[in-house]
KOLZA-354572 format. One record per atom (N, C-alpha, C): residue number from 1; atom name; residue in one letter; x, y, z. Coordinates in pm, whole numbers, plus 50000, padded with zeros to 5 digits. Layout:
! residues N
R   n atom res     x     y     z
R NUM   CA   a     X     Y     Z
...
//
This chain:
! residues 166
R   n atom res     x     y     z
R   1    N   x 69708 88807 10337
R   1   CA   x 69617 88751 10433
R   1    C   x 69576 88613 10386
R   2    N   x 69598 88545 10486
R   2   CA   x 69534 88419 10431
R   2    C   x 69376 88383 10432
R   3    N   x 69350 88300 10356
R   3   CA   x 69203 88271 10313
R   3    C   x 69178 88179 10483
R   4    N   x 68995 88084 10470
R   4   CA   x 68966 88057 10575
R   4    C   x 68999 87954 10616
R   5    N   x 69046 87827 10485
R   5   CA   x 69071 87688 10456
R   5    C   x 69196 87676 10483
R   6    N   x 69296 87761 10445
R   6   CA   x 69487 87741 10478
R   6    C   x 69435 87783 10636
R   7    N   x 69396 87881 10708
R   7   CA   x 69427 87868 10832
R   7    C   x 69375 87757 10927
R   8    N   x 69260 87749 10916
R   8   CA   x 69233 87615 10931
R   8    C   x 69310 87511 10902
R   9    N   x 69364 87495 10805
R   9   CA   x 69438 87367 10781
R   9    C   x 69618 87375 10862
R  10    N   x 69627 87512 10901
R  10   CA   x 69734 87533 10949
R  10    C   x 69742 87484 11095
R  11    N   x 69587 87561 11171
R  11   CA   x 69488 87519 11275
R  11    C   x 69555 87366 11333
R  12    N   x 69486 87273 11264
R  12   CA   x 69439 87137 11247
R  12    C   x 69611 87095 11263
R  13    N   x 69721 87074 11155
R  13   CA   x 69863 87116 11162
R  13    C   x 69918 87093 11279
R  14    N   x 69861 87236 11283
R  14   CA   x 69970 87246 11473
R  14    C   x 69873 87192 11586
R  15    N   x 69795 87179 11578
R  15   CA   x 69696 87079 11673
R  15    C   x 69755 86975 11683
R  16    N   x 69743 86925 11578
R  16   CA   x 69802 86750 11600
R  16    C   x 69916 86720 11607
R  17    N   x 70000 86827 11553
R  17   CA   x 70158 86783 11575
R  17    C   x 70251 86815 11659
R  18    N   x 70199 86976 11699
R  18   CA   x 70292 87060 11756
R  18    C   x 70252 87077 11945
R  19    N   x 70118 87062 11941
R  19   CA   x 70058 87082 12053
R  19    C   x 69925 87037 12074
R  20    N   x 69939 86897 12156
R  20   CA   x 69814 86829 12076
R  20    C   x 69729 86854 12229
R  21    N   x 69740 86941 12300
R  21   CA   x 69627 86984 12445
R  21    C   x 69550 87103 12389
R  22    N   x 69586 87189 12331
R  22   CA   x 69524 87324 12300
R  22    C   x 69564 87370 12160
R  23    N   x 69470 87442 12130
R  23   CA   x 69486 87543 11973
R  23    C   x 69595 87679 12022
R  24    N   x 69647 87687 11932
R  24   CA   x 69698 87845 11975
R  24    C   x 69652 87938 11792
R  25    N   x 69675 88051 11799
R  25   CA   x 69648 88098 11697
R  25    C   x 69726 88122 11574
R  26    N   x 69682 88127 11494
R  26   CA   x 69802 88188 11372
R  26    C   x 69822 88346 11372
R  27    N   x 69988 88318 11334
R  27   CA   x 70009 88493 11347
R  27    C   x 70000 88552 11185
R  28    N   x 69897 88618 11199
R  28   CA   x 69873 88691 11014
R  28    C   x 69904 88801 11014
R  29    N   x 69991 88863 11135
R  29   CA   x 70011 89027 11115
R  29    C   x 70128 88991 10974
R  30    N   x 70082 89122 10960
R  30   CA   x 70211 89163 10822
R  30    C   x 70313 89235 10911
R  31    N   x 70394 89207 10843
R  31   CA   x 70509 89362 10914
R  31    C   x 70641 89295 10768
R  32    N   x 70714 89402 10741
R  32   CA   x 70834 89396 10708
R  32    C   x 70952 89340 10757
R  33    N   x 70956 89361 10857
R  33   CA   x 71088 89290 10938
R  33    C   x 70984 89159 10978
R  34    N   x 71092 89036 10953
R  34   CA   x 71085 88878 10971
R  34    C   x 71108 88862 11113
R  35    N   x 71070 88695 11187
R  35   CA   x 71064 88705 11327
R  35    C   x 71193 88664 11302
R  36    N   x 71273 88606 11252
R  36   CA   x 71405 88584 11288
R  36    C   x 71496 88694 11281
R  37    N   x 71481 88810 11249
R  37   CA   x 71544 88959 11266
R  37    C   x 71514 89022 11393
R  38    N   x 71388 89053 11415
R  38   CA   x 71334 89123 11561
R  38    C   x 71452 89136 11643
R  39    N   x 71418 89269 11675
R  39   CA   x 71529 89222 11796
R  39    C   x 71465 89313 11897
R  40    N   x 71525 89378 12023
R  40   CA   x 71471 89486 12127
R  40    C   x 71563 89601 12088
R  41    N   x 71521 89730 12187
R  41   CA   x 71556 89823 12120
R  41    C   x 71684 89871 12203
R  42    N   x 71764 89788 12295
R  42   CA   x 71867 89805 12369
R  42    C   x 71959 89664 12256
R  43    N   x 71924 89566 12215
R  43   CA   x 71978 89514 12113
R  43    C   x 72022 89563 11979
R  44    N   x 71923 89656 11946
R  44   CA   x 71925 89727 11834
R  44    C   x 72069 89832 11850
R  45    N   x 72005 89902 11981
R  45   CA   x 72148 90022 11993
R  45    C   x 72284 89920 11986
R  46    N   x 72296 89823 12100
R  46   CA   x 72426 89787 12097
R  46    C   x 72443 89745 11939
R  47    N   x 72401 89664 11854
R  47   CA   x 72429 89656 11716
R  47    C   x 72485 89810 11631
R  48    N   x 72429 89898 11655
R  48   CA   x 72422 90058 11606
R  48    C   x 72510 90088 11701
R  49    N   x 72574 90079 11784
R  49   CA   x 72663 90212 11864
R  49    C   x 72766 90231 11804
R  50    N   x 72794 90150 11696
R  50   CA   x 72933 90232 11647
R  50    C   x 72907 90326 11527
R  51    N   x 72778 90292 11466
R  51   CA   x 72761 90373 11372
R  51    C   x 72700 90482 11404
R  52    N   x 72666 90468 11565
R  52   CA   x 72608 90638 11632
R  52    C   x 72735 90727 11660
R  53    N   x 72846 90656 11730
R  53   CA   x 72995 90679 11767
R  53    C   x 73055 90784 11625
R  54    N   x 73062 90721 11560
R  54   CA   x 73074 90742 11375
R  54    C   x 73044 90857 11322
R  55    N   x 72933 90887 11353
R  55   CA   x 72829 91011 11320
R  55    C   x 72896 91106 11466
R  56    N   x 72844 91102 11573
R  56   CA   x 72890 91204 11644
R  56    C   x 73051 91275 11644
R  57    N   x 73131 91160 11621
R  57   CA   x 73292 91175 11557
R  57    C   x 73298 91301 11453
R  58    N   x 73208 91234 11342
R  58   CA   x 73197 91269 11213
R  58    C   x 73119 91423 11202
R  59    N   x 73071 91465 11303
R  59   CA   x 73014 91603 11330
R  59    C   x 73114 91686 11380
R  60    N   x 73180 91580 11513
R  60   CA   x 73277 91690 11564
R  60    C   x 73387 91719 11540
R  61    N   x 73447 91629 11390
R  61   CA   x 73556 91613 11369
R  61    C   x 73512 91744 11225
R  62    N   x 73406 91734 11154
R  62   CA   x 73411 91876 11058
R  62    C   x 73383 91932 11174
R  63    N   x 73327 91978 11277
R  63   CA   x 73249 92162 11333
R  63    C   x 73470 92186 11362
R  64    N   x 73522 92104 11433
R  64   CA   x 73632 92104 11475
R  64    C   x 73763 92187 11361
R  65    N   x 73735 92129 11246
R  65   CA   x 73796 92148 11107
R  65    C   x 73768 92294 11070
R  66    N   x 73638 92304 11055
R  66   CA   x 73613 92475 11002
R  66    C   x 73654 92507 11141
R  67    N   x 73691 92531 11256
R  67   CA   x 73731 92635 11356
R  67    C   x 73885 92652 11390
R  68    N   x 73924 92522 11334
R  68   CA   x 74063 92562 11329
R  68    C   x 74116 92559 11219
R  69    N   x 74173 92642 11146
R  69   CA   x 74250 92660 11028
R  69    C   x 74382 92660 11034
R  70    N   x 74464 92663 11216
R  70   CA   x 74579 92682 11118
R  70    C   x 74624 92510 11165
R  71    N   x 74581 92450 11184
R  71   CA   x 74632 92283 11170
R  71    C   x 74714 92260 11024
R  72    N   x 74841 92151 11053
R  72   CA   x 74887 92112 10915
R  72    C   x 74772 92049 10862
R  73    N   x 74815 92022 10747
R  73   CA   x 74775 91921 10625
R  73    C   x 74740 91800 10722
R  74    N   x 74856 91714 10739
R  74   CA   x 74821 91586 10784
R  74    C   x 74751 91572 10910
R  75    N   x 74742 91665 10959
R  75   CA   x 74621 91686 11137
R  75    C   x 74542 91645 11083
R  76    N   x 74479 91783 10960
R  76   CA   x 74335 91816 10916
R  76    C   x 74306 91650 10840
R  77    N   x 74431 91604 10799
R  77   CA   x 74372 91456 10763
R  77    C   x 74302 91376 10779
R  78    N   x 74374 91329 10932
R  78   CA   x 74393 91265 11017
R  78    C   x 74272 91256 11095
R  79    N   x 74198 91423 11122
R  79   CA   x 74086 91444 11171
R  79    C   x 73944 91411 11102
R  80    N   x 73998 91426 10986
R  80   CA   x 73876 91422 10898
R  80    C   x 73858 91251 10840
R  81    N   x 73935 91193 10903
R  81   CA   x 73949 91034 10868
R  81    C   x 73931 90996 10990
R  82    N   x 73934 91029 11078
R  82   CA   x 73905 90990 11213
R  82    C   x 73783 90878 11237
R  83    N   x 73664 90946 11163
R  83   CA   x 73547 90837 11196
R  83    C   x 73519 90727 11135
R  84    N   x 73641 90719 11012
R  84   CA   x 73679 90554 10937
R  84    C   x 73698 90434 11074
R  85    N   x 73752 90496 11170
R  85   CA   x 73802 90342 11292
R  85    C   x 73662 90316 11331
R  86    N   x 73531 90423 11365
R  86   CA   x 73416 90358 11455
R  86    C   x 73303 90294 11315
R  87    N   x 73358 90368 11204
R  87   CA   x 73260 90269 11089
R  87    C   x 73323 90158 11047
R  88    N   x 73457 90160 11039
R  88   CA   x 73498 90044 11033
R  88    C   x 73456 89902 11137
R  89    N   x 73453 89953 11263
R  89   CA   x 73436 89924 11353
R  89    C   x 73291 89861 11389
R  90    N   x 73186 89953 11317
R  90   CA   x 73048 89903 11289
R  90    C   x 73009 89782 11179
R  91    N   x 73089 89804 11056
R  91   CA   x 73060 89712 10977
R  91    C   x 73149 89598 11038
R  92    N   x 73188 89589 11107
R  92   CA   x 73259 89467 11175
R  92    C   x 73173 89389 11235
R  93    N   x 73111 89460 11340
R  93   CA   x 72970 89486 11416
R  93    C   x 72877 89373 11350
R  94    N   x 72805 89428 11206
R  94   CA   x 72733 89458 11124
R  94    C   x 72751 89303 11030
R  95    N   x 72892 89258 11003
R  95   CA   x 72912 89132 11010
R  95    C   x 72857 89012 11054
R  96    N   x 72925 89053 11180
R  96   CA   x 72922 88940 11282
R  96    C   x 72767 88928 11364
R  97    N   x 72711 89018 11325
R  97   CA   x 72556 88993 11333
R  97    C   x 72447 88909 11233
R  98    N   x 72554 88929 11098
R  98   CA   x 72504 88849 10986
R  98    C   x 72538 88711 10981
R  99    N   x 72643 88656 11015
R  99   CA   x 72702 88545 11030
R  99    C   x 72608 88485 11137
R 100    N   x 72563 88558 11248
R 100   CA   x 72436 88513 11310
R 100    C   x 72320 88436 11294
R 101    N   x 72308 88470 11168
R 101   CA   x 72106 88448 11132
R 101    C   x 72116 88345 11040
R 102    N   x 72038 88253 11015
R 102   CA   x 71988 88153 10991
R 102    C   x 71999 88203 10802
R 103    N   x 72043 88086 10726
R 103   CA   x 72068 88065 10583
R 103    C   x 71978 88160 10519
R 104    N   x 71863 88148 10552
R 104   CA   x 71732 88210 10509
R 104    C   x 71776 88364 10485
R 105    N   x 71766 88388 10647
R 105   CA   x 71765 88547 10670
R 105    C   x 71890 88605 10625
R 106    N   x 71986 88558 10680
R 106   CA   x 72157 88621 10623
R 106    C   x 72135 88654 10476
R 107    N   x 72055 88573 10341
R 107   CA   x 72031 88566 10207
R 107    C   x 71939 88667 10186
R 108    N   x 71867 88693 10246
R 108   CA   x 71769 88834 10270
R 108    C   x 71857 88982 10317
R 109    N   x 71910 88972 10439
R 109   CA   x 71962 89034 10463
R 109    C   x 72089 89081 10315
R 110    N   x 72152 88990 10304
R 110   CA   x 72276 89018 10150
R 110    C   x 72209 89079 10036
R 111    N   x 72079 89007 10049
R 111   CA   x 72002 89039 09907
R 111    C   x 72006 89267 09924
R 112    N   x 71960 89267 10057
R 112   CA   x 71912 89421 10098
R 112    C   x 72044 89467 10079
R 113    N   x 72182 89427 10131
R 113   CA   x 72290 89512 10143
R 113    C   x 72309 89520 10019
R 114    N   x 72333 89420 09891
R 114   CA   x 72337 89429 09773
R 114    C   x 72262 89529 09722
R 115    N   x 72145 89540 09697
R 115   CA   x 72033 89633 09659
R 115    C   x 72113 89764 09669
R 116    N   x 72177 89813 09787
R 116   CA   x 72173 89937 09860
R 116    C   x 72282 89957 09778
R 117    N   x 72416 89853 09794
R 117   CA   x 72570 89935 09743
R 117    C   x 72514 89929 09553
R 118    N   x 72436 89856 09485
R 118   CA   x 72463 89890 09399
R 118    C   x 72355 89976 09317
R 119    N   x 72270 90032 09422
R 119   CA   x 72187 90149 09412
R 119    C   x 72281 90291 09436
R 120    N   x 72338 90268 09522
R 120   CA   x 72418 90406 09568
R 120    C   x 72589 90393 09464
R 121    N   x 72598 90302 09417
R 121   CA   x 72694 90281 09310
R 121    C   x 72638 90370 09171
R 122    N   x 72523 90308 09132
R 122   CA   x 72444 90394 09041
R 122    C   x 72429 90553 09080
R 123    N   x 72383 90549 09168
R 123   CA   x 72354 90705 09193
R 123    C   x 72465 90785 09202
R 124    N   x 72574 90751 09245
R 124   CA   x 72731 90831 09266
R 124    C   x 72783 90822 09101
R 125    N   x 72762 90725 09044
R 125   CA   x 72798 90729 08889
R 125    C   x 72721 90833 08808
R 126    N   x 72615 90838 08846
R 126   CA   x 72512 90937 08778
R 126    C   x 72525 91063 08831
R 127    N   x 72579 91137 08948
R 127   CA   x 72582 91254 09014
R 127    C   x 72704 91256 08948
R 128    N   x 72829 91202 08951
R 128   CA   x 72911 91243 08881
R 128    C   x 72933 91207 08705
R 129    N   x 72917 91205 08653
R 129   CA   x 72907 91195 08500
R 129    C   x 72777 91294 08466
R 130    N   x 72668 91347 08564
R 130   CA   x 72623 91471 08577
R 130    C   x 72738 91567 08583
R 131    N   x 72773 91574 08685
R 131   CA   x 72915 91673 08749
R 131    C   x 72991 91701 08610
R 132    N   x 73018 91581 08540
R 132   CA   x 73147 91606 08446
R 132    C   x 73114 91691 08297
R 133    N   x 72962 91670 08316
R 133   CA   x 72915 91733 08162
R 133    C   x 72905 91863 08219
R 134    N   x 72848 91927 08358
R 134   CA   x 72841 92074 08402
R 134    C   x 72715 92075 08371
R 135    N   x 72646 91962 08349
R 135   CA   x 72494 91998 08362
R 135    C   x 72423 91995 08494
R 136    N   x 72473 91954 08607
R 136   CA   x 72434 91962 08703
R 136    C   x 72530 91992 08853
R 137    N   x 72667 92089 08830
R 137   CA   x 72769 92106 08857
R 137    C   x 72771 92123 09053
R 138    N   x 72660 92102 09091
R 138   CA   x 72632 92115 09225
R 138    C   x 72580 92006 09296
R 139    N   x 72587 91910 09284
R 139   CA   x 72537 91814 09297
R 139    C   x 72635 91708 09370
R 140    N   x 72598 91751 09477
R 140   CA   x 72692 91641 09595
R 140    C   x 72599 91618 09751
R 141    N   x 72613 91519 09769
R 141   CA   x 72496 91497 09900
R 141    C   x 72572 91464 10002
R 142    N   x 72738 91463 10009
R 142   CA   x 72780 91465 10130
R 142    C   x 72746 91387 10221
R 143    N   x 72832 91359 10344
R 143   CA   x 72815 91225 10389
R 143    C   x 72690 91178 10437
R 144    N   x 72620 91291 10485
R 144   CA   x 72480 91295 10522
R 144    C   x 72373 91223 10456
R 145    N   x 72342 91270 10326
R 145   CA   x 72339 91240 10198
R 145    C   x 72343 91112 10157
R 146    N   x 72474 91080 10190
R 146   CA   x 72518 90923 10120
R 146    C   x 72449 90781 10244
R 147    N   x 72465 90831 10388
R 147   CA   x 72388 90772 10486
R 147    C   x 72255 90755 10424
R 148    N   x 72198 90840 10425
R 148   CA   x 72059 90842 10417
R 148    C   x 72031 90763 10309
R 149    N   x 72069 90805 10204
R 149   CA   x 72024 90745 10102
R 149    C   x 72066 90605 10062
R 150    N   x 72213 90537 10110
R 150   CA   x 72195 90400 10139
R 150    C   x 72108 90337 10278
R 151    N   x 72078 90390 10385
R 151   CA   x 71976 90327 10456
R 151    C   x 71871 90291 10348
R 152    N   x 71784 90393 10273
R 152   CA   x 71691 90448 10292
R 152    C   x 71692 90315 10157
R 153    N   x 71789 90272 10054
R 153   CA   x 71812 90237 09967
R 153    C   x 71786 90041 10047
R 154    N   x 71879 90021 10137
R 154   CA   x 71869 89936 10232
R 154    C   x 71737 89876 10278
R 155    N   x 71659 89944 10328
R 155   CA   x 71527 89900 10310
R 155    C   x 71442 89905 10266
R 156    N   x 71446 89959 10154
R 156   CA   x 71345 89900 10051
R 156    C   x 71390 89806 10004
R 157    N   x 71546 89785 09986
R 157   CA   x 71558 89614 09938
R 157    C   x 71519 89529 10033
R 158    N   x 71558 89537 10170
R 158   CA   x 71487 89437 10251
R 158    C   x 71345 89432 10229
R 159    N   x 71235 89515 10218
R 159   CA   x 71109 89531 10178
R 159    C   x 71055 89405 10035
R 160    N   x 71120 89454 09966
R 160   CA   x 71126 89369 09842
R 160    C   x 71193 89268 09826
R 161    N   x 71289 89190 09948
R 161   CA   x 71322 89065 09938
R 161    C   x 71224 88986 10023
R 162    N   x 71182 89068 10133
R 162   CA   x 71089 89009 10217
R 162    C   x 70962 88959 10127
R 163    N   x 70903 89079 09997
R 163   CA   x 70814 89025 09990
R 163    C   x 70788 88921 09861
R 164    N   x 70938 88900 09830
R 164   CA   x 70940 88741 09701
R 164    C   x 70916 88665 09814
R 165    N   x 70945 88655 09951
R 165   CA   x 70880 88506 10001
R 165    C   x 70751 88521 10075
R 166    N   x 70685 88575 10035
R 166   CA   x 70538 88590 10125
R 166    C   x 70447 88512 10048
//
């Protein structure tokens, strides 16, 4: 929050420079997400539809798998790799949304994707080298699992890149 003298002086600022008929106010809400990210929530989906595509694939391609057993080898492959084209397809997406945003934000944004792969790099190293001693021989979080926990990994780095520049 800012003190009474910076807004004022911010005040005064945009008075004289930006809009010299009327005051408008300063925006002091906090929030996590930056105004150059915002987006609407029909923007949001189209950004996300392939990684919704992905997931629904990715449900019906295992319920599909356990019900049929007698498929070859390379079907059951084939099926179970199936939802690589709509994630592929998302981080494409997911790209070209980054290439979007302004020096600032894209460096925020990298900073968060960074955070995430080499949080979930750590954690898959540590579940398995768990795994390999048999001290913790059950220990798999499956794709479910691995979603979640890089989102979840994802923003808290955005959280904490956002707040080195505040």
């Amino acid at each position: 929050m800012l003190d009474y003298k910076t807004s004022m002086l911010y005040i005064f600022v945009q008075h004289e420079f930006a809009t010299p008929n009327r005051l408008r106010p300063m925006n002091t809400t906090s929030s996590l997400v930056p105004d150059a990210v915002r987006m609407s929530y029909l923007q949001s989906l189209r950004l996300n539809a392939w990684a919704i595509v992905a997931v629904v694939i990715a449900m019906l391609s295992r319920l599909g798998l356990s019900q049929s057993q007698a498929l070859s080898e390379p079907a059951r492959a084939g099926i179970a790799l199936l939802p690589l084209i709509p994630a592929c397809l998302y981080l494409l997406t997911l790209w070209r949304w980054m290439q979007g945003l302004d020096e600032f934000q894209r460096r925020l944004q990298q900073s968060a994707v960074n955070f995430a792969a080499f949080g979930m790099l750590l954690l898959t190293l540590t579940a398995d080298l768990l795994r390999g001693a048999a001290v913790a021989p059950r220990i798999n979080f499956g794709w479910e699992g691995y979603f979640v926990l890089t989102f979840a990994l994802y923003a808290f780095g955005l959280m904490f890149a956002n707040r080195r520049y505040r």
